[in-house]
C-alpha positions in Angstrom: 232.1 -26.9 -29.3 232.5 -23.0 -29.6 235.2 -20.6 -29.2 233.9 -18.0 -26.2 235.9 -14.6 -25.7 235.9 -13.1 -22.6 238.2 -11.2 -19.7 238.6 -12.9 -15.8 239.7 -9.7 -13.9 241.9 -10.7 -10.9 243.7 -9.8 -7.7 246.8 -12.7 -8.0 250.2 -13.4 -5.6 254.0 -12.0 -6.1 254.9 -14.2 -8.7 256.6 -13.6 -11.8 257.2 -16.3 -14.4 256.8 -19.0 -11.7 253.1 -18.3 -11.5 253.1 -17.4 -15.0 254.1 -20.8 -16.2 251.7 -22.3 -13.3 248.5 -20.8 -14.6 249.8 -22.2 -18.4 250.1 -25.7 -16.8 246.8 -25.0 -14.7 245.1 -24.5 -18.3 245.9 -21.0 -19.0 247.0 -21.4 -22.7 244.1 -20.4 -23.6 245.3 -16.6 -22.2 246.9 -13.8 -23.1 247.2 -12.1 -19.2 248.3 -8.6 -18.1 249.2 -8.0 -14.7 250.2 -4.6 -13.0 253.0 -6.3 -11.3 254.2 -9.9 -12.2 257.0 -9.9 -8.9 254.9 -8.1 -6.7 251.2 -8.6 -7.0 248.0 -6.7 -7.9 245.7 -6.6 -10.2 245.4 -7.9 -13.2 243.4 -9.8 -16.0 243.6 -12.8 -18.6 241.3 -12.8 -21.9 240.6 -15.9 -23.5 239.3 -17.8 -26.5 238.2 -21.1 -24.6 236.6 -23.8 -26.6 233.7 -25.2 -24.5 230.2 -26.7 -24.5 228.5 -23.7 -22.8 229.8 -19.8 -22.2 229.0 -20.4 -18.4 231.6 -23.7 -18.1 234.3 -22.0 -20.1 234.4 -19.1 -17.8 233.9 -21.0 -14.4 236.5 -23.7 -15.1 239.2 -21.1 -16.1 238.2 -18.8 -12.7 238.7 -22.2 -11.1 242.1 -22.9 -12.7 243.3 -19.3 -11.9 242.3 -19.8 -8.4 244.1 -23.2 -7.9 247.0 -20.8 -9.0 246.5 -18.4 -5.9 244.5 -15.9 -8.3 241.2 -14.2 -6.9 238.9 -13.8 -9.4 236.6 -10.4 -9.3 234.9 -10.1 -12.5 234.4 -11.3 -15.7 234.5 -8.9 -18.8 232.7 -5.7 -18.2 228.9 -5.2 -18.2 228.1 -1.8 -18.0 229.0 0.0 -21.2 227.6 3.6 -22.5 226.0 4.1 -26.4 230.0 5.2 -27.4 231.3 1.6 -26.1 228.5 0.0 -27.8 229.0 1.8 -31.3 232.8 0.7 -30.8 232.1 -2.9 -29.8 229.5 -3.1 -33.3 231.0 -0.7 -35.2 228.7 1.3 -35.7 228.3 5.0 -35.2 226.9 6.4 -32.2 224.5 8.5 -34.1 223.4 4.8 -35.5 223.1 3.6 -31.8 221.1 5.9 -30.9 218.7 5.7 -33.4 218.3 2.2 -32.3 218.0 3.2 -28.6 215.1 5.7 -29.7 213.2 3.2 -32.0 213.9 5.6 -35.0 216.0 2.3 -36.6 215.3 -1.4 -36.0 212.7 -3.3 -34.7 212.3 -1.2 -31.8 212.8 -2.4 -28.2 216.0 -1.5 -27.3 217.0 -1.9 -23.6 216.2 0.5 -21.5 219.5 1.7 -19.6 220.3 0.0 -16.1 222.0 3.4 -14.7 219.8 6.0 -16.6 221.3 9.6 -16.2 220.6 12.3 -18.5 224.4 12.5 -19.3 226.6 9.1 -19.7 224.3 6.5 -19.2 225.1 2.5 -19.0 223.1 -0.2 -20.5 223.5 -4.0 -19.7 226.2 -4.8 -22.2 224.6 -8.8 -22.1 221.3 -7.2 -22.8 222.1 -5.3 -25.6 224.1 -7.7 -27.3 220.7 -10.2 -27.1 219.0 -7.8 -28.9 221.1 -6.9 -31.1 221.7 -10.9 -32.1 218.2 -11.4 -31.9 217.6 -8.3 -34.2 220.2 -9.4 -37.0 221.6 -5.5 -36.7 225.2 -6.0 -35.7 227.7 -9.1 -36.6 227.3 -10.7 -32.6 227.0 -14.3 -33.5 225.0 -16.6 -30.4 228.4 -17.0 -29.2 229.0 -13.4 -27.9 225.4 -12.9 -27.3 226.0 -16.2 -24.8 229.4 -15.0 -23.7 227.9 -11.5 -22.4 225.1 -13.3 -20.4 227.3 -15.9 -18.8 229.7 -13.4 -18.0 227.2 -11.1 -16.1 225.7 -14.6 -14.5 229.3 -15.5 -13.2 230.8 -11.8 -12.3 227.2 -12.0 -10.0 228.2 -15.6 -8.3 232.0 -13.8 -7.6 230.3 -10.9 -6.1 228.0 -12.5 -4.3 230.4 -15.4 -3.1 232.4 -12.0 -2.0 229.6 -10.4 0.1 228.7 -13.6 2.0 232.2 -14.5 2.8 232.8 -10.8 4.1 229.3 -11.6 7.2 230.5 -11.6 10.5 227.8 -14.5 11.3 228.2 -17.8 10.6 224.4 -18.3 10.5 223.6 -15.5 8.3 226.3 -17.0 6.1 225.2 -20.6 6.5 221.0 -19.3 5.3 222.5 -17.3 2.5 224.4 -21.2 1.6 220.7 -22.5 1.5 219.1 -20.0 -0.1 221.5 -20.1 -3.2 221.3 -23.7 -3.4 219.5 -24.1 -6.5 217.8 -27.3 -7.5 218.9 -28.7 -10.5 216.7 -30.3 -13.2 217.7 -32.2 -15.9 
């Protein structure tokens, strides 16, 4: 099994310790969680190191602990990042990141941005990270290369669960059901 870091961003109940010792015995010892306001409720998030076979059941089973809890899970560790948060995250300078983004360093092939502006603009962090594993540039073992894939995949399922649950018509919501069911192959 491997050790997968990530962040479940969440909306959760008035609470205080009572909820905090319910998410511990929900499977939340995993956690280190921040929350705006323990008593009242708001927003707040939990990141983990959670052993698991796969980076996608890690994250899913803790939304689905959290939620047994009363939590509302939003997101899962952010996506969209800028060169600057990608120099941070590797270490690197952003002179160095940029080189890679032009093709003046590495093997070329760098993402192209998913927001391109001429100022500011934000790459897929799960994309970048795959390349950057792939290329052997930065110290992102298959793990975190995993990790930031899954956690795009499952921040997409919240949204989308979001959007579908917000349609005033039960047979819009009912074909969008079908639609998403996706055969499984073993």
């Amino acid at each position: 099994m491997a050790t997968y870091e990530f962040v479940v961003h969440f909306i959760g109940p008035a609470g205080g310790d009572v909820l905090i010792n319910r998410l511990y015995e929900a499977g939340w010892d995993d956690a280190t969680i921040a929350f705006d306001a323990w008593e009242a409720g708001g927003e707040g998030f939990a990141e983990f190191d959670r052993e698991s076979s796969s980076a996608i059941q890690a994250m899913v089973h803790a939304v689905m602990q959290g939620e047994k809890c009363g939590l509302k899970a939003t997101r899962i560790s952010d996506d969209r990042v800028t060169l600057g948060q990608i120099a941070e995250r590797i270490g690197q300078t952003l002179a160095s990141v940029d080189h890679y983004r032009k093709g003046v360093r590495g093997p070329g092939g760098f993402p192209e941005p998913v927001v391109p502006r001429e100022r500011a603009a934000l790459w897929s962090w799960a994309e970048v990270a795959e390349w950057l594993h792939e290329a052997g540039i930065a110290e992102i073992s298959a793990e975190d290369a995993e990790a930031a894939r899954a956690a795009q995949i499952v921040t997409l399922q919240l949204r989308l669960r979001e959007e579908v649950a917000a349609l005033k018509s039960v047979e819009d919501r009912q074909a969008l059901c079908n639609l998403t069911s996706f055969p499984i192959a073993s």
